[in-house]
C-alpha beads as a LAMMPS data file, in Angstrom:
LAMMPS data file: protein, C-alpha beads

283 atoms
282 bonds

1 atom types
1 bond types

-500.0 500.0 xlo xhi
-500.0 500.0 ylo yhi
-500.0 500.0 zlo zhi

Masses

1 110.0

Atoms # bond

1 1 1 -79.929 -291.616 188.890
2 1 1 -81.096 -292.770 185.899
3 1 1 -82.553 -289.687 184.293
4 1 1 -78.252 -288.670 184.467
5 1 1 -76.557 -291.973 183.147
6 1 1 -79.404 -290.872 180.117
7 1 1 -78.734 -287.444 179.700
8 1 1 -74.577 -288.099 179.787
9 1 1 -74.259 -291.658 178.418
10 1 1 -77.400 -292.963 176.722
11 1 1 -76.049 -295.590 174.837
12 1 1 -74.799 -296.934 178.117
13 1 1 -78.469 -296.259 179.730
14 1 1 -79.980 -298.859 176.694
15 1 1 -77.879 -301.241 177.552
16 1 1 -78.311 -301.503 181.316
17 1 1 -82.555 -300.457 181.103
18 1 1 -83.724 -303.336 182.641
19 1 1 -80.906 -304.346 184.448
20 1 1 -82.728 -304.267 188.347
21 1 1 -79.535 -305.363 190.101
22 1 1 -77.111 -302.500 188.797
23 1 1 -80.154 -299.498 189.537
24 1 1 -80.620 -301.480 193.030
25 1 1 -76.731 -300.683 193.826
26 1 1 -76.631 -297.037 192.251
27 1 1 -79.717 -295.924 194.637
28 1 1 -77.354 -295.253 196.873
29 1 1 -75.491 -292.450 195.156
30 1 1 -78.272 -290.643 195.869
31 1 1 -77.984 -288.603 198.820
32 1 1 -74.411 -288.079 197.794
33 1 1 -74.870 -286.608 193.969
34 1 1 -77.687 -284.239 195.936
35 1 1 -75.021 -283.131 198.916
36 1 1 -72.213 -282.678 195.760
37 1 1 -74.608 -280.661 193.887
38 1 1 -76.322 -278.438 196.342
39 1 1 -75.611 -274.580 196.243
40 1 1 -74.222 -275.538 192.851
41 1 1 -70.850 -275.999 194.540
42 1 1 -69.193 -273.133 193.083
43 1 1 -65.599 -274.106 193.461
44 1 1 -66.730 -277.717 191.915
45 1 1 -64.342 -279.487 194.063
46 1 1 -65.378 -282.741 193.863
47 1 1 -63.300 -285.885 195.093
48 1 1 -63.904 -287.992 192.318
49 1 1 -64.913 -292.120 194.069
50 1 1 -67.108 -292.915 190.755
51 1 1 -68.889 -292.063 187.639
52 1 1 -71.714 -290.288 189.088
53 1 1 -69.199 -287.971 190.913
54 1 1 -68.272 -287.078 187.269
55 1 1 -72.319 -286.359 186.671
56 1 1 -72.244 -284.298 189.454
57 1 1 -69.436 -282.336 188.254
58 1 1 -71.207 -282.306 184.683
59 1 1 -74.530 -280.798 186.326
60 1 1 -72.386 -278.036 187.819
61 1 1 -71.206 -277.203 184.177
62 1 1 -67.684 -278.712 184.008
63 1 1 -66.828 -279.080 180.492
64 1 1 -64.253 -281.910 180.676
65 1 1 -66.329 -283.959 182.532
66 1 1 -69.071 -283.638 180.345
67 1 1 -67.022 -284.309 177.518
68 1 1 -65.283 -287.026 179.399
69 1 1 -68.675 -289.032 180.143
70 1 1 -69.153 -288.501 176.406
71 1 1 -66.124 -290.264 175.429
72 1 1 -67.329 -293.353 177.822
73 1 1 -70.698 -293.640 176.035
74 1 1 -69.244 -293.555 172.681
75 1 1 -66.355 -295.736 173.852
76 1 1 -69.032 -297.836 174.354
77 1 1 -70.799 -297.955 171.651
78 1 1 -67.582 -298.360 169.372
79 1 1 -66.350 -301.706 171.302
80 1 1 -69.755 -302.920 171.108
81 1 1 -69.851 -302.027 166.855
82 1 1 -67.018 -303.892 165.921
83 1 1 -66.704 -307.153 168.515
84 1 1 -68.365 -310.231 166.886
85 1 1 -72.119 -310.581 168.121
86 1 1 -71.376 -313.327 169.933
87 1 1 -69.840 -310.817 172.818
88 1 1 -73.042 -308.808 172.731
89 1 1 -72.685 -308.995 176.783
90 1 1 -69.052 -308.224 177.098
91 1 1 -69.632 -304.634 176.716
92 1 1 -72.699 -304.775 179.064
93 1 1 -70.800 -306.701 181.289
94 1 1 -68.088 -303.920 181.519
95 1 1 -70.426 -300.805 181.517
96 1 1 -72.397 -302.357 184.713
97 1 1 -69.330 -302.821 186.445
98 1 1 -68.189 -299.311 185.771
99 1 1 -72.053 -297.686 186.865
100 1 1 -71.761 -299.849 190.266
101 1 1 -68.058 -299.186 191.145
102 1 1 -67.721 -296.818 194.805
103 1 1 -65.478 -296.963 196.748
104 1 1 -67.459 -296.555 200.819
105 1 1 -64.213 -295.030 202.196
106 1 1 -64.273 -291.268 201.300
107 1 1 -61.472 -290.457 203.352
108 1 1 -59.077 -291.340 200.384
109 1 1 -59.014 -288.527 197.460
110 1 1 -60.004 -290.691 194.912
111 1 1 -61.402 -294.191 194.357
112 1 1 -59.612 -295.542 191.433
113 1 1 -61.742 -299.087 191.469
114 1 1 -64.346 -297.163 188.570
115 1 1 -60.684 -296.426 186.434
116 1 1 -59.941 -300.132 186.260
117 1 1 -63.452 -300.949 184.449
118 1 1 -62.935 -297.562 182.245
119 1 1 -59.327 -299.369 181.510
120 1 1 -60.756 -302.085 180.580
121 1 1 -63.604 -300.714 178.097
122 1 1 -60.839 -298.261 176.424
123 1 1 -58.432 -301.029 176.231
124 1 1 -60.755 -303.897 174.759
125 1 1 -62.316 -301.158 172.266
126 1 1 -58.400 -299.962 171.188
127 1 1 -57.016 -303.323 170.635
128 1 1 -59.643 -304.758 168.928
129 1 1 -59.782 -301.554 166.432
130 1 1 -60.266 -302.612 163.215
131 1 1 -58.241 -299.804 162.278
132 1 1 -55.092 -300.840 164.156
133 1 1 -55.386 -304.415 163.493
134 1 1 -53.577 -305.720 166.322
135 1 1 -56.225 -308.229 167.941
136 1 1 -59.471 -309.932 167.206
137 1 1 -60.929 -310.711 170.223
138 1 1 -62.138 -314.980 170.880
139 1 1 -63.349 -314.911 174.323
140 1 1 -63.654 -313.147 177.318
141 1 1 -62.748 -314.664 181.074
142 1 1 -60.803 -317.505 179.528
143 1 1 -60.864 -320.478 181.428
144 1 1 -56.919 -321.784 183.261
145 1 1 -56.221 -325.178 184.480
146 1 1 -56.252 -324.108 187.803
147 1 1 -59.863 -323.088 187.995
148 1 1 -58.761 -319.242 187.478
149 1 1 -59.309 -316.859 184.113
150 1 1 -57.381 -314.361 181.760
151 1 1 -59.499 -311.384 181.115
152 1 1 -58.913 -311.889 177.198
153 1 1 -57.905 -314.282 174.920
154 1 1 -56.772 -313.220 171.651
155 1 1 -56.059 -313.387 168.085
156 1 1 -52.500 -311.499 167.552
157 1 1 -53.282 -310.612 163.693
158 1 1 -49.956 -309.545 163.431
159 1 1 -48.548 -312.947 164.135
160 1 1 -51.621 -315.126 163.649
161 1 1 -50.891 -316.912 166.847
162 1 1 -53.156 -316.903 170.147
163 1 1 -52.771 -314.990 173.061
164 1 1 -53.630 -314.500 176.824
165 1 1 -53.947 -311.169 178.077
166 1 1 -55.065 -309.303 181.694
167 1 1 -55.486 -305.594 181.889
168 1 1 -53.659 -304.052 184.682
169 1 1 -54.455 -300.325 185.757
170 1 1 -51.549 -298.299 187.940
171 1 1 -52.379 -295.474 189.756
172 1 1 -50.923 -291.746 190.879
173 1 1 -46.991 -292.620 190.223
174 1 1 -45.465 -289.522 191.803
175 1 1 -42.160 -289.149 190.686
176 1 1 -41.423 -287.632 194.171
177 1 1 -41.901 -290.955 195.610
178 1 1 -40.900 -293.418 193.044
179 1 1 -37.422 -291.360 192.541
180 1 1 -35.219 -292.796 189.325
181 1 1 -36.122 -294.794 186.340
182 1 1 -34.588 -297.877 187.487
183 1 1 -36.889 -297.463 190.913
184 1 1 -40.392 -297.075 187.938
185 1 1 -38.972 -299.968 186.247
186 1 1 -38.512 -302.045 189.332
187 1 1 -42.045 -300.870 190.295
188 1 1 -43.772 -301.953 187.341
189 1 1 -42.194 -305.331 186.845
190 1 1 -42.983 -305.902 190.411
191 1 1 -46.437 -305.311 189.751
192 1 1 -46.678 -306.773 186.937
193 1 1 -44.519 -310.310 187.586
194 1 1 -46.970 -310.418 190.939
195 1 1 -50.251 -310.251 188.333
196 1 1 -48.958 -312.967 185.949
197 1 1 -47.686 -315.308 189.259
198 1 1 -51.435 -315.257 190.676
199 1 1 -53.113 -315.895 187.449
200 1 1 -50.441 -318.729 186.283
201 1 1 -50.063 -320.273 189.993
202 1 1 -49.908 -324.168 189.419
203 1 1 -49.624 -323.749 186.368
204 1 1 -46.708 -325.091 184.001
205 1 1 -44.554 -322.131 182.573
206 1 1 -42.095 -321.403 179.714
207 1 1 -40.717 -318.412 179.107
208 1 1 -43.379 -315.851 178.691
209 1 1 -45.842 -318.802 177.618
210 1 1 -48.294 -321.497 179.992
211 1 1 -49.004 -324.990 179.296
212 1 1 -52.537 -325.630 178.650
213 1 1 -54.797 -328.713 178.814
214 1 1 -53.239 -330.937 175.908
215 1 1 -50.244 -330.027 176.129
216 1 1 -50.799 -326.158 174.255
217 1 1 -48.540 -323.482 174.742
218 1 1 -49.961 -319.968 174.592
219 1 1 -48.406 -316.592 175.303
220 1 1 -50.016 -315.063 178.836
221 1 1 -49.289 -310.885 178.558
222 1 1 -50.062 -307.764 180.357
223 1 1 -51.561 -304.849 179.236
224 1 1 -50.434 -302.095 181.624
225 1 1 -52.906 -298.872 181.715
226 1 1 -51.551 -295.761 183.953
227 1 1 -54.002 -293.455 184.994
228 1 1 -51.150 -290.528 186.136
229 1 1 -50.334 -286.947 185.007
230 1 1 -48.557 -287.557 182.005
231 1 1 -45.765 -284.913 182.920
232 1 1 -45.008 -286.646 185.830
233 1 1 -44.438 -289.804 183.492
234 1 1 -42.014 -287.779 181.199
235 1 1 -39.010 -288.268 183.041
236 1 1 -39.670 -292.302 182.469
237 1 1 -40.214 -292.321 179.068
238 1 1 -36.939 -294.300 178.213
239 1 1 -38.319 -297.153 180.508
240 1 1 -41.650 -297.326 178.506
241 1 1 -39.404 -297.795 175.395
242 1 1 -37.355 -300.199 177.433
243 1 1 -40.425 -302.206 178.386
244 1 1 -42.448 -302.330 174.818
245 1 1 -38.536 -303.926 173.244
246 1 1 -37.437 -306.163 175.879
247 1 1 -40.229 -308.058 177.607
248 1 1 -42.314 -310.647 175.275
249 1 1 -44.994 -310.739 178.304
250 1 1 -45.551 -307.237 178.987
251 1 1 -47.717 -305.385 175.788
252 1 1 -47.144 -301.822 175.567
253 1 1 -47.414 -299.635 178.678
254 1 1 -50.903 -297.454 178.115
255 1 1 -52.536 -294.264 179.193
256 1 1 -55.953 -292.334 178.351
257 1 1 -54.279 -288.809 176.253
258 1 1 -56.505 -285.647 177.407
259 1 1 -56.399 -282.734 174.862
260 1 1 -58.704 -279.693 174.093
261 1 1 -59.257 -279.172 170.103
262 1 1 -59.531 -275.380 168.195
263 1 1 -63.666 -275.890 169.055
264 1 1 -62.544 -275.978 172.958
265 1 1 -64.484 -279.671 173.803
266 1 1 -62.030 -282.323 175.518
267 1 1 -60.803 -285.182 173.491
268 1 1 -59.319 -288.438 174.964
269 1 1 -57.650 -291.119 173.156
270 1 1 -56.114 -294.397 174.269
271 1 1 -52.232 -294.531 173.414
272 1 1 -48.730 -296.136 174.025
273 1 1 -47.035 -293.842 176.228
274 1 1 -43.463 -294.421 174.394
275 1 1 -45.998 -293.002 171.581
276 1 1 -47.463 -290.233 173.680
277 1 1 -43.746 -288.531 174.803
278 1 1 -42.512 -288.939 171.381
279 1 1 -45.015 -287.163 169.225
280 1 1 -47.006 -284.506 171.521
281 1 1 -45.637 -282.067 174.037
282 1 1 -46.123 -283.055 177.421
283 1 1 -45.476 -280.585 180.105

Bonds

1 1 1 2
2 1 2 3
3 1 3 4
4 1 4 5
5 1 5 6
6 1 6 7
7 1 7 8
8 1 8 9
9 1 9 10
10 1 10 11
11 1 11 12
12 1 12 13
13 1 13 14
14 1 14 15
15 1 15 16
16 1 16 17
17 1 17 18
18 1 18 19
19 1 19 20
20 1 20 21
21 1 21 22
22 1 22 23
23 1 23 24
24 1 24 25
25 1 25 26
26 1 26 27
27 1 27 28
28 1 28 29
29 1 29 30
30 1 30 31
31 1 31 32
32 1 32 33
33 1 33 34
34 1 34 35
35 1 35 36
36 1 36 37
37 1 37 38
38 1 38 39
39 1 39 40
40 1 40 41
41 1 41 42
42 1 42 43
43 1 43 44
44 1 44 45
45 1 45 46
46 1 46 47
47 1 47 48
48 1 48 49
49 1 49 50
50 1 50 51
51 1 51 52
52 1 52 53
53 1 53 54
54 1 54 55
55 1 55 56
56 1 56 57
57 1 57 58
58 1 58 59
59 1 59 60
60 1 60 61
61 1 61 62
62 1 62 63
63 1 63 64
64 1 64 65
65 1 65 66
66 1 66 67
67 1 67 68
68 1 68 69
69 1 69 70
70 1 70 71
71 1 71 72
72 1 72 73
73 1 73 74
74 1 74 75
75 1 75 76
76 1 76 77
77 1 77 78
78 1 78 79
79 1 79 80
80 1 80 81
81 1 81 82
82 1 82 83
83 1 83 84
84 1 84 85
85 1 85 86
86 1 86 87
87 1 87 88
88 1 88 89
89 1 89 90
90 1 90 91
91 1 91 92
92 1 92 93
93 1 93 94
94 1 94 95
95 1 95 96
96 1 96 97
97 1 97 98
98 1 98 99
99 1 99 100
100 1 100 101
101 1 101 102
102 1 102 103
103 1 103 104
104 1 104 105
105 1 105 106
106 1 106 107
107 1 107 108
108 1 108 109
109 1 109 110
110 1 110 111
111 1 111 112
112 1 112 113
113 1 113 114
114 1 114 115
115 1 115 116
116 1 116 117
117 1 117 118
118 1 118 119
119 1 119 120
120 1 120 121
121 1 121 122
122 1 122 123
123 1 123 124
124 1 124 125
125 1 125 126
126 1 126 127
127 1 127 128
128 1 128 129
129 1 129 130
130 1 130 131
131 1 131 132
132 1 132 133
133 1 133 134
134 1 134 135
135 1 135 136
136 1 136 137
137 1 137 138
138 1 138 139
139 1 139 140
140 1 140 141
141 1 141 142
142 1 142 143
143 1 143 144
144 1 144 145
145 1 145 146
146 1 146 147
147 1 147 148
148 1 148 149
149 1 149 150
150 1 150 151
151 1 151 152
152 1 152 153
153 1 153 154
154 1 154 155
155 1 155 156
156 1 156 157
157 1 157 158
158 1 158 159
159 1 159 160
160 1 160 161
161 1 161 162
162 1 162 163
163 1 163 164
164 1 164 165
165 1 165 166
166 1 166 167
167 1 167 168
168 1 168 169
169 1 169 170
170 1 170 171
171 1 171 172
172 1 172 173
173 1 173 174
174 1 174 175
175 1 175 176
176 1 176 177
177 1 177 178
178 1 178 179
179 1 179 180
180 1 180 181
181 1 181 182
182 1 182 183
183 1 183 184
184 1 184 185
185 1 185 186
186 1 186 187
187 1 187 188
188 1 188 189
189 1 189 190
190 1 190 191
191 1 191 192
192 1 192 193
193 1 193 194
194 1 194 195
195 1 195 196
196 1 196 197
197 1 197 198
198 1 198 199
199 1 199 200
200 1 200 201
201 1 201 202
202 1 202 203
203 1 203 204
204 1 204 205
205 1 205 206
206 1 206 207
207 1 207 208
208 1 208 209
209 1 209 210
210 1 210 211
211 1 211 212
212 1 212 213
213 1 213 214
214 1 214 215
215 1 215 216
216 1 216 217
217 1 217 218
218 1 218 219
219 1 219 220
220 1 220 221
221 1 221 222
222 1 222 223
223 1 223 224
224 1 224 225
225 1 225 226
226 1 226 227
227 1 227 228
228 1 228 229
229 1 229 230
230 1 230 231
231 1 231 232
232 1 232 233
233 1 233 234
234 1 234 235
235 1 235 236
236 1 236 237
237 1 237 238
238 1 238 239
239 1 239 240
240 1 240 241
241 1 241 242
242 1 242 243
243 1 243 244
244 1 244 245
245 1 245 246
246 1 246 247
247 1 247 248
248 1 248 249
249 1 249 250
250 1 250 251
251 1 251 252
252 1 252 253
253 1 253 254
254 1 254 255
255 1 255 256
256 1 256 257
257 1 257 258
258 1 258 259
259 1 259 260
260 1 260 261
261 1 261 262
262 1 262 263
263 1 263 264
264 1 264 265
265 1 265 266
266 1 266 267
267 1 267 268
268 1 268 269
269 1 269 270
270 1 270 271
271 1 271 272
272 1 272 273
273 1 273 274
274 1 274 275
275 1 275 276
276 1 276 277
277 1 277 278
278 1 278 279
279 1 279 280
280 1 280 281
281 1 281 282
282 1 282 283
């Protein structure tokens, strides 16, 4: 297993080298990257339950996933490039969690534990951008008064003031399911409300801000990812809008943007999705 996480993503492959716990917990991808892979599985139909599924479908040929274990490894590299040295682990920290995420139940089409990491490595390296200056980033796993953490705390370069922020990745919205906009809406405060309430439990709380040791007052935010078939999201795309104007503790709704360019490789970038249905065609 690790002759693949160097062929596909060997940036990744330095960083975890002589890391002995994540290989331990990867051995056992094993026998199932040899089942996925034998008789070159023609039809490459391949329930995806974590990155080395992707490898598998990469060994069989697939393009996108080639090109999508690519964009990982240079994701990678690009977070770890411009964060401060002092979270020269941070991106390590990620990356292992990513390599060791499986989910043991197969009977469910896809595992979407190994998105959340991805989410979080495509998220960190976007807002902290140089290029978009939006957010210097001053520690990870912040410390709460209550014992628990934010993922992120932050400097908001755009307002020069501090913030808290946890990632939050949503999964297959079906718009047969969910129904109207109001029911999305609904959906994603829900999930979102029930994020900040179990990070800011006995805590003290004003407005979109909680009341540090000392008497400090910092912003706590979300950072929604949604890993969905961006066609199913169009019909929504007034509650996105809705959502980035009218709610001080939820940051722009985000999703991974899949494209093919005139040489035929797959590109991904990291966007706003109010951004994504108002300048490319979704269908």
């Amino acid at each position: 297993m690790k002759e693949l996480l160097l062929k596909y993503c060997p940036f990744i492959y330095k960083l975890l080298e002589k890391d002995r716990k994540v290989w331990k917990r990867v051995e056992k991808f094993q026998s199932r990257f040899e089942n996925l892979t034998s008789n070159g599985n023609p039809n490459q139909n391949i329930p995806i339950h974590c990155i080395y599924d992707w490898m598998a479908l990469a060994e069989l040929g697939n393009k996108q996933a080639i090109d999508f274990l690519k964009f990982i490894d240079t994701t990678a590299i690009k977070a770890t490039e411009q964060l401060s040295e002092k979270f020269s682990n941070a991106v390590k920290e990620i990356v292992s969690e990513i390599i060791k995420a499986f989910d043991t139940d197969l009977s469910i089409s896809n595992n979407p534990a190994y998105l959340n990491y991805i989410g979080e490595l495509v998220g960190l390296q976007a807002i902290t951008n140089p290029g978009n200056k939006k957010f210097e980033l001053l520690e990870r796993e912040y410390k709460l008064p209550n014992n628990l953490s934010a993922d992120f705390y932050f400097l908001d370069l755009e307002t020069s003031k501090t913030i808290l922020v946890d990632f939050v990745s949503i999964h297959n919205i079906k718009p047969e399911r969910v129904g109207s906009p109001d029911n999305l809406k609904f959906l994603l405060l829900n999930r979102i409300n029930k994020k900040l309430e179990s990070k800011t439990i006995n805590l003290t709380k004003k407005e979109n801000k909680v009341v540090l040791e000392g008497g400090q007052e910092i912003n706590f935010a979300i950072l929604p990812i949604l890993w969905n078939e961006l066609a199913d999201l169009k019909l929504y795309s007034e509650v996105f809008r809705e959502l980035d104007k009218n709610y001080l503790d939820i940051l722009p709704c985000c999703s991974l943007v899949p494209s093919v360019n005139e040489n035929g490789d797959y590109e991904f970038e990291f966007k706003t999705l109010s951004s994504i249905y108002e300048f490319y065609s979704i269908n």
